[in-house]
C-alpha positions as CSV (number, residue, x, y, z in Angstrom):
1,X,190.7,95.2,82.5
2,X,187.6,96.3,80.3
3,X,186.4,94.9,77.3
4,X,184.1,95.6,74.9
5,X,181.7,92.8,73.2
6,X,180.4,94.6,69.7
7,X,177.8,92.7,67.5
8,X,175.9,94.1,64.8
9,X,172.9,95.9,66.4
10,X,175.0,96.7,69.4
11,X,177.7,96.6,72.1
12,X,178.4,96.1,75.5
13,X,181.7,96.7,78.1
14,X,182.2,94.8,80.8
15,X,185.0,94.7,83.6
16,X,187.1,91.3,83.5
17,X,188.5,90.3,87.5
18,X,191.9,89.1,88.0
19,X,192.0,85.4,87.4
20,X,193.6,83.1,85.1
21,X,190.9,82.5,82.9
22,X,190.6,86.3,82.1
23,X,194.3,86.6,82.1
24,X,193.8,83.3,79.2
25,X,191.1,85.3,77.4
26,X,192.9,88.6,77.4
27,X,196.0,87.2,75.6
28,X,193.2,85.7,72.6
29,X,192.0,89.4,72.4
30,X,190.9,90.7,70.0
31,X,188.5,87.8,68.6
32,X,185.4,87.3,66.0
33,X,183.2,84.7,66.6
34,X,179.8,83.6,65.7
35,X,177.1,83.9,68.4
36,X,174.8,81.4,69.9
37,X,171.6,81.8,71.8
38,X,170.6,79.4,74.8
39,X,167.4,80.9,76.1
40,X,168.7,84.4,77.8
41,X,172.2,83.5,77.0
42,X,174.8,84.2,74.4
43,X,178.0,82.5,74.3
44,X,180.5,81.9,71.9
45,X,183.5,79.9,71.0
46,X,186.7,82.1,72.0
47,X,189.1,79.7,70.8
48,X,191.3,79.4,74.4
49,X,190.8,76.4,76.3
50,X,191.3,76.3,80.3
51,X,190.4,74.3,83.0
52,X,187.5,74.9,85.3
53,X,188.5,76.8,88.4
54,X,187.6,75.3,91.8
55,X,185.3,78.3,92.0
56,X,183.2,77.8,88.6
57,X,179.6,78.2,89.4
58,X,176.6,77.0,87.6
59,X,173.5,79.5,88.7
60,X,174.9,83.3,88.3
61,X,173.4,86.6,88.5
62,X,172.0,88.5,85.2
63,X,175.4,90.2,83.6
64,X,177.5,87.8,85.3
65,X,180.7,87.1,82.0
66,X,181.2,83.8,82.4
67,X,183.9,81.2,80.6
68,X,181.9,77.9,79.7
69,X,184.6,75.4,79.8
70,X,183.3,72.4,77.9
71,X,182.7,74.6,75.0
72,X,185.8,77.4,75.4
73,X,183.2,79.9,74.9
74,X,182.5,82.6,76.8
75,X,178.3,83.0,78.2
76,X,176.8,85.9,78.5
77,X,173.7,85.3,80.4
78,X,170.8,88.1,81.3
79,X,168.2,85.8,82.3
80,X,166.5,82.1,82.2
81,X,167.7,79.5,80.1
82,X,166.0,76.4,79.2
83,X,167.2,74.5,82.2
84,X,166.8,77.4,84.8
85,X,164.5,76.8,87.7
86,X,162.1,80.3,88.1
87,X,164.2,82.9,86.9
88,X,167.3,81.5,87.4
89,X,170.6,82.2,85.5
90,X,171.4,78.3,85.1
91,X,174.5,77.8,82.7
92,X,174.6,75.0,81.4
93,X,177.3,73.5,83.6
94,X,179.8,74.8,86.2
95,X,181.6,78.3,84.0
96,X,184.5,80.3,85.8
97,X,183.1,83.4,86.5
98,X,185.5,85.9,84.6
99,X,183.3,89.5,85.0
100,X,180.4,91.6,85.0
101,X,179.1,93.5,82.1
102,X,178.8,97.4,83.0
103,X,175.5,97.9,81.6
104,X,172.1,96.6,81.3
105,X,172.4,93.0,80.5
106,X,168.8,93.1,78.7
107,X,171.1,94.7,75.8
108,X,172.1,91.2,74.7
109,X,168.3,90.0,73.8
110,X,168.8,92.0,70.7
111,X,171.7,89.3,69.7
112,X,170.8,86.9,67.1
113,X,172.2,83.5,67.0
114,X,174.7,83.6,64.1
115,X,175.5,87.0,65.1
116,X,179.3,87.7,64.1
117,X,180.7,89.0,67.6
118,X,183.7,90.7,68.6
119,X,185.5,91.3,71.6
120,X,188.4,93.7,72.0
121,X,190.3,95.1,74.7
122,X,188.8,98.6,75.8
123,X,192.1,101.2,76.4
124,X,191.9,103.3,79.0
């Protein structure tokens, strides 16, 4: 499934995987948030609340869409954040890894924090 992540100077798709947590988020869809910025990350409360998978990782690759349990929010990271070691992607605990964005992830530097955001299924 694709989805598209809209805020107001720009917008990104990205491809959700086939796991419960997607599944979880797709069902929510569409949503408005606010955004937040962590360093190179944006994230955002979603509003669905699911438990980490056994596979949640902490250090990700640039455009990895991730599902930041402790916060139901869903991270967006495209580089360091202020616990990253070099130029890690360090959430900021274990996330279930829901995605990849299609695009450059550098887009999401031009999000501010208290962006609204939305994210809406893409139909194919």
């Amino acid at each position: 499934m694709q989805i598209r992540i809209s805020w107001p100077s720009g917008h990104l798709t990205a491809t959700l995987d086939d796991t419960s947590t997607a599944e979880a988020l797709a069902k929510a869809l569409p949503l408005v948030s606010t955004a937040h910025t962590w360093g190179q990350e944006v994230y955002f409360d979603t509003g669905v609340s699911v438990p980490r998978e056994t596979s949640a990782r902490q250090i990700v690759e640039p455009g990895t869409v991730a599902f930041w349990t402790d916060g139901d929010a869903l991270a967006l990271p495209y580089g360091p954040t202020p616990i990253s070691r070099g130029d890690e992607c360090r959430l900021a605990s274990p996330c279930n890894v829901v995605g990849r964005l299609d695009s450059d992830p550098d887009l999401l530097a031009s999000v501010r924090d208290g962006d609204p955001v939305r994210v809406e299924r893409v139909e194919s």
